[in-house]
Rosetta silent file (secondary structure, phi, psi, omega in degrees, C-alpha in Angstrom):
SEQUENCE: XXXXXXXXXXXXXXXXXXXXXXXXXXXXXXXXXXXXXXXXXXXXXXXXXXXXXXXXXXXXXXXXXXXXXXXXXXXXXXXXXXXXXXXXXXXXXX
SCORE:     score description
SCORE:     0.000 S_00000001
   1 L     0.000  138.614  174.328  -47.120    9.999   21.355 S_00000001
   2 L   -96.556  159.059 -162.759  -45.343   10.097   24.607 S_00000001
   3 L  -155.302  113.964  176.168  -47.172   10.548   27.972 S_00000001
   4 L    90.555 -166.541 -155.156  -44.447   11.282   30.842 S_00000001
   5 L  -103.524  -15.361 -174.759  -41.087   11.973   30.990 S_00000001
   6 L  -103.006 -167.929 -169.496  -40.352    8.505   29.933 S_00000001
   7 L  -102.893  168.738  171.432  -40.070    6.457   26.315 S_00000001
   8 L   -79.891  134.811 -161.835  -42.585    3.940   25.722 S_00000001
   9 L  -127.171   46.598  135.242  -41.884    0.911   27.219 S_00000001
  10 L   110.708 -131.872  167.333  -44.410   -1.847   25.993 S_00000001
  11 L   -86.780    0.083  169.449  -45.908   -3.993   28.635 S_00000001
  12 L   -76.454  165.524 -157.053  -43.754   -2.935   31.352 S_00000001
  13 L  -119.246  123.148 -162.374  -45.508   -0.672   33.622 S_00000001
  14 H   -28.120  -64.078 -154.632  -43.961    3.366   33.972 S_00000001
  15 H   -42.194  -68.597  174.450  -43.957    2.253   38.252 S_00000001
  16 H   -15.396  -92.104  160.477  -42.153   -1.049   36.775 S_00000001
  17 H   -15.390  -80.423  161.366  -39.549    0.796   35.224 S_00000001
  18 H   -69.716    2.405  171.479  -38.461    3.216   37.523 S_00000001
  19 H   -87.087  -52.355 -174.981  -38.111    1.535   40.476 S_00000001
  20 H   -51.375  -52.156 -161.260  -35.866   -1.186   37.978 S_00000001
  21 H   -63.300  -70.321  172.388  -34.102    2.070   36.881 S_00000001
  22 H   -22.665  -70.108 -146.907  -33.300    2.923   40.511 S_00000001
  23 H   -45.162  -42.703 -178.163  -32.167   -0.483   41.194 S_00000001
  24 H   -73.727  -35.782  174.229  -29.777   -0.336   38.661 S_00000001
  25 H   -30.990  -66.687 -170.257  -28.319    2.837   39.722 S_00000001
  26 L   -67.243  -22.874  177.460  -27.837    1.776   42.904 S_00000001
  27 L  -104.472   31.633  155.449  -25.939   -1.458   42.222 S_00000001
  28 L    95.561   19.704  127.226  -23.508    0.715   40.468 S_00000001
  29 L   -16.137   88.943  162.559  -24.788    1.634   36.860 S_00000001
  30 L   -45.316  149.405 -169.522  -23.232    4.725   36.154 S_00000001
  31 H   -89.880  -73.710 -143.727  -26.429    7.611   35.456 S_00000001
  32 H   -68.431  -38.631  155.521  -25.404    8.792   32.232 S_00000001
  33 H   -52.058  -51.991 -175.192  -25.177    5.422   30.885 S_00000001
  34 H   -52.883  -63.303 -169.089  -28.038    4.413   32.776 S_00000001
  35 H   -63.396  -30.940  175.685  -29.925    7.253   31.143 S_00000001
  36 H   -59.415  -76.567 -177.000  -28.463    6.974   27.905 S_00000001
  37 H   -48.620  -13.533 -165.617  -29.838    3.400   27.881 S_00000001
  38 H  -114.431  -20.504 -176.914  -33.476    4.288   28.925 S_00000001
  39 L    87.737   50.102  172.733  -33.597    7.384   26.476 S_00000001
  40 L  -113.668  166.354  160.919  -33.821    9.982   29.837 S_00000001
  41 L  -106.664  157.720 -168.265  -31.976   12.860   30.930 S_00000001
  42 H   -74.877  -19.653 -175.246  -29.974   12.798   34.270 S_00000001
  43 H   -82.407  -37.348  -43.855  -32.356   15.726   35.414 S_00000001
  44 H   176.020  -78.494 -174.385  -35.601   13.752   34.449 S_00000001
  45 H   -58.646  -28.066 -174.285  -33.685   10.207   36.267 S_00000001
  46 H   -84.129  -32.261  175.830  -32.730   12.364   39.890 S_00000001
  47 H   -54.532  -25.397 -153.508  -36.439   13.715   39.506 S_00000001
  48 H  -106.245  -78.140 -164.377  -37.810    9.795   39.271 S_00000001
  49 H   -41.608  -44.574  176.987  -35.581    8.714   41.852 S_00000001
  50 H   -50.650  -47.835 -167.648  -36.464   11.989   44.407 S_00000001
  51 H   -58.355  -47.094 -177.436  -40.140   10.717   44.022 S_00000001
  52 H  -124.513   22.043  173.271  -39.318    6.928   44.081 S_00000001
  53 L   -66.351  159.063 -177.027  -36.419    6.522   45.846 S_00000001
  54 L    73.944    7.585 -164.447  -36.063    3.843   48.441 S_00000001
  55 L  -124.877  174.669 -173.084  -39.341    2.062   47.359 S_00000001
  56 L  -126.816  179.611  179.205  -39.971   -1.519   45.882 S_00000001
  57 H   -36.726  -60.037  178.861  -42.727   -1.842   43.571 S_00000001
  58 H   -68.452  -68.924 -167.981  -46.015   -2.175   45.359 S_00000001
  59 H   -31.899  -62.605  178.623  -44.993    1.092   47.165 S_00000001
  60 H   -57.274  -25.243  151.753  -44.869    2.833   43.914 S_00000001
  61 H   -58.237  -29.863  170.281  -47.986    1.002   42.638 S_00000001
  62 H   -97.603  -26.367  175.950  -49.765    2.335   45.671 S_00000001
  63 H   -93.830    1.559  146.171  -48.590    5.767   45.871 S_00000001
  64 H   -40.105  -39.520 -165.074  -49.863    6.061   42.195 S_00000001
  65 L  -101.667   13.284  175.468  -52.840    4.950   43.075 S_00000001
  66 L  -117.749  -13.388  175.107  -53.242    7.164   45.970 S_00000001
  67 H   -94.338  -23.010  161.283  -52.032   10.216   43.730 S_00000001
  68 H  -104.880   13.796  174.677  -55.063    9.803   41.343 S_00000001
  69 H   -62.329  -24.257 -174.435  -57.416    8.829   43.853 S_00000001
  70 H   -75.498  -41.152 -147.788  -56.238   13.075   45.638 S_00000001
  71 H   -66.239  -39.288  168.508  -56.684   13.913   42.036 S_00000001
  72 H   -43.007  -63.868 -177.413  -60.216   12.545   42.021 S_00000001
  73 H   -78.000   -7.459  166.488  -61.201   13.855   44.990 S_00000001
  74 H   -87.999  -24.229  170.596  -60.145   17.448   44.353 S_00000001
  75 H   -53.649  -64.802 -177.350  -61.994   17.442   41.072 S_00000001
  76 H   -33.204  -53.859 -156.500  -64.878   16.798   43.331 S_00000001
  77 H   -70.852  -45.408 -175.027  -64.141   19.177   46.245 S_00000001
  78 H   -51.378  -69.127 -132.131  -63.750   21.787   42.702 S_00000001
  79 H   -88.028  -14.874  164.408  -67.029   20.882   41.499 S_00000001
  80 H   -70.582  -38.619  154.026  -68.750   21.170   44.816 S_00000001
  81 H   -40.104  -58.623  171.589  -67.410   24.389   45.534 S_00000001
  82 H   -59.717  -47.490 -175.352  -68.688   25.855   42.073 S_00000001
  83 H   -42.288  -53.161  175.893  -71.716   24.335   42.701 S_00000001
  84 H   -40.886  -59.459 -169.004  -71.925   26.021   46.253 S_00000001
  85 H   -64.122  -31.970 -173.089  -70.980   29.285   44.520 S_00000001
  86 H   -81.745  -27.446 -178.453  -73.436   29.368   42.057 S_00000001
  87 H   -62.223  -32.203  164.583  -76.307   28.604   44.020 S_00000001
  88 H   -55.134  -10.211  157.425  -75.592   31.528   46.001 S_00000001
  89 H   -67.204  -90.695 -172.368  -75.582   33.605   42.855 S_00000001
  90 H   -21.944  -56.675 -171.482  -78.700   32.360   42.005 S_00000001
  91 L   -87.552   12.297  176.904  -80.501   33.114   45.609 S_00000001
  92 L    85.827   -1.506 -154.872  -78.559   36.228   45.724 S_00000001
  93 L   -95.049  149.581  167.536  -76.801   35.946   49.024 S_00000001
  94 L   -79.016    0.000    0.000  -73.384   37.540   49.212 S_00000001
């Protein structure tokens, strides 16, 4: 089963990948070939690139880890919020 926009790529790591994918781009890889070779579509590779263009690896390794760390904390912020709301059901308050 695939998980993302991309094919399964082993032990390389998704961040791993698309930053490599840029790279190639950029040193003059034509994108339909490029994409052809990776199994992507060109809307799918300009989508990868808006997101990770310009970055080397630990940037992209960090702003992963900083996108599920928001993700984390809004589940929280969610479940505190219901929480709020019910007790105020419960005691009745408007």
């Amino acid at each position: 089963m695939k998980r993302g926009p991309w094919p399964q790529w082993g032990r390389v790591s998704p961040d791993e990948q698309i930053v490599g994918m840029i790279k190639e781009q950029e040193a003059g890889l034509p994108t339909s070939e490029l994409c052809r070779k990776h199994g992507l579509s060109p809307a799918t590779f300009y989508k990868l690139k808006a997101k990770y263009g310009g970055m080397d690896l630990s940037d992209a390794k960090r702003l992963k880890q900083l996108e599920d760390e928001n993700a984390k904390l809004k589940r929280l912020l969610a479940d505190a919020m219901l929480d709020n709301v019910v007790l105020k059901d419960l005691l009745g308050k408007p």
